[in-house]
N, C-alpha and C positions, 0 to 999 in steps of 0.2 A: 716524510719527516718534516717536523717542523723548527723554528729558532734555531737556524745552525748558525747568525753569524749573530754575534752578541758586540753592545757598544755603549759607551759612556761620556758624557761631555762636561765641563765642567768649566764656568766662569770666574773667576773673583777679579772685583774691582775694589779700587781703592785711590782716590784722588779728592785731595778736600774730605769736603765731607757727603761726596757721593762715593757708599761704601755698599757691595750689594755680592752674593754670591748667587751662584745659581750651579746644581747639581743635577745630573736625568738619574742618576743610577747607571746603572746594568739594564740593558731594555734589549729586549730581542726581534730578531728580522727572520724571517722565512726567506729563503732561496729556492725559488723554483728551479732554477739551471744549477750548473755544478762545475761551469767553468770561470776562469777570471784572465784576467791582461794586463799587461802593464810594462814599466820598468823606466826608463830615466831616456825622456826625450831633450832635444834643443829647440827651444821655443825664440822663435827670431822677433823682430816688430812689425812686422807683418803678419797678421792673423790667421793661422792654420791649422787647419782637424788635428784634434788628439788623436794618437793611431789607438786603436780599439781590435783590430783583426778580426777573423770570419768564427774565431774559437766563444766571445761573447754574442748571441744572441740579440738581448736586450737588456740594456744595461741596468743598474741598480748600484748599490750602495760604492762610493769611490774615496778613496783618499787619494791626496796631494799635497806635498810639499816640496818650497821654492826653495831652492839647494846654492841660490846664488847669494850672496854676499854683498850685495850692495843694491841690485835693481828686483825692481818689485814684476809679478807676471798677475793677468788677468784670465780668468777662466768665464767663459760663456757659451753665446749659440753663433751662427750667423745665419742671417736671413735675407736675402737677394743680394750677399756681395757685402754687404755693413754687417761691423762685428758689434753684439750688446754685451759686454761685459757685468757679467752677474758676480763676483765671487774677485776679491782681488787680496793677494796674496806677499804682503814684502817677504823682505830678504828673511829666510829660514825659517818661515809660518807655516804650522799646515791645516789643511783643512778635512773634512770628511763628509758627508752628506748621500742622499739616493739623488744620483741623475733624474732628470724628466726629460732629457733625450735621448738618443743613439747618436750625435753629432757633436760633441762636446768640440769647442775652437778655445786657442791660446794664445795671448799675446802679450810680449815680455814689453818691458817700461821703455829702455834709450839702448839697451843691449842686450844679445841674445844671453836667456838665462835656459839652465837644466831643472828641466820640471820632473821631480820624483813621482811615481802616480800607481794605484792599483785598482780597476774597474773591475766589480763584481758582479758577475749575469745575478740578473734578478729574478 
């Protein structure tokens, strides 16, 4: 089977007079796997693996949003011990994207924040 998971993004700015939209549509993703993972972690300030479990394979399309209210949380890799924060998220943002890893790491701003999340096997 093909396009089972279907998705849409959609921009508008407006400030001054830089005013700009931007729309994908409806655009479709193939799933190889047919399992997914997730649900509402504690992400502390110190940088730690998103849980993923042995049910996703290899990862693919995720969403995320920061469920805290005041501090912002960072989404990335870690690589020999140093976290690089790709993706950073304040209070009540969410995000969606395909992983390029199976190691996704988190790390909240000045306080541990609850990161909402659902990883899709790819």
């Amino acid at each position: 089977m093909a396009d089972e998971l279907t998705y849409r993004h959609s921009l508008s700015v407006r400030k001054g007079t830089l005013v700009q939209s931007h729309d994908s549509g409806a655009l479709l993703a193939t799933m190889t796997g047919d399992n997914a993972t997730g649900g509402v972690q504690a992400i502390g300030t110190g940088h730690g693996a998103i849980v993923i479990g042995a049910e996703v394979a290899t990862t693919g399309w995720a969403w995320f949003r920061n469920t805290d209210t005041t501090n912002f949380v960072t989404i990335g890799v870690d690589a020999i011990g140093t976290f690089w924060p790709l993706v950073k998220l304040k209070p009540g943002e969410t995000a969606s994207f395909r992983l390029g890893t199976n190691a996704p790491y988190a790390k909240a701003d000045t306080a541990t924040v609850n990161l909402h999340y659902m990883i899709y096997e790819d």
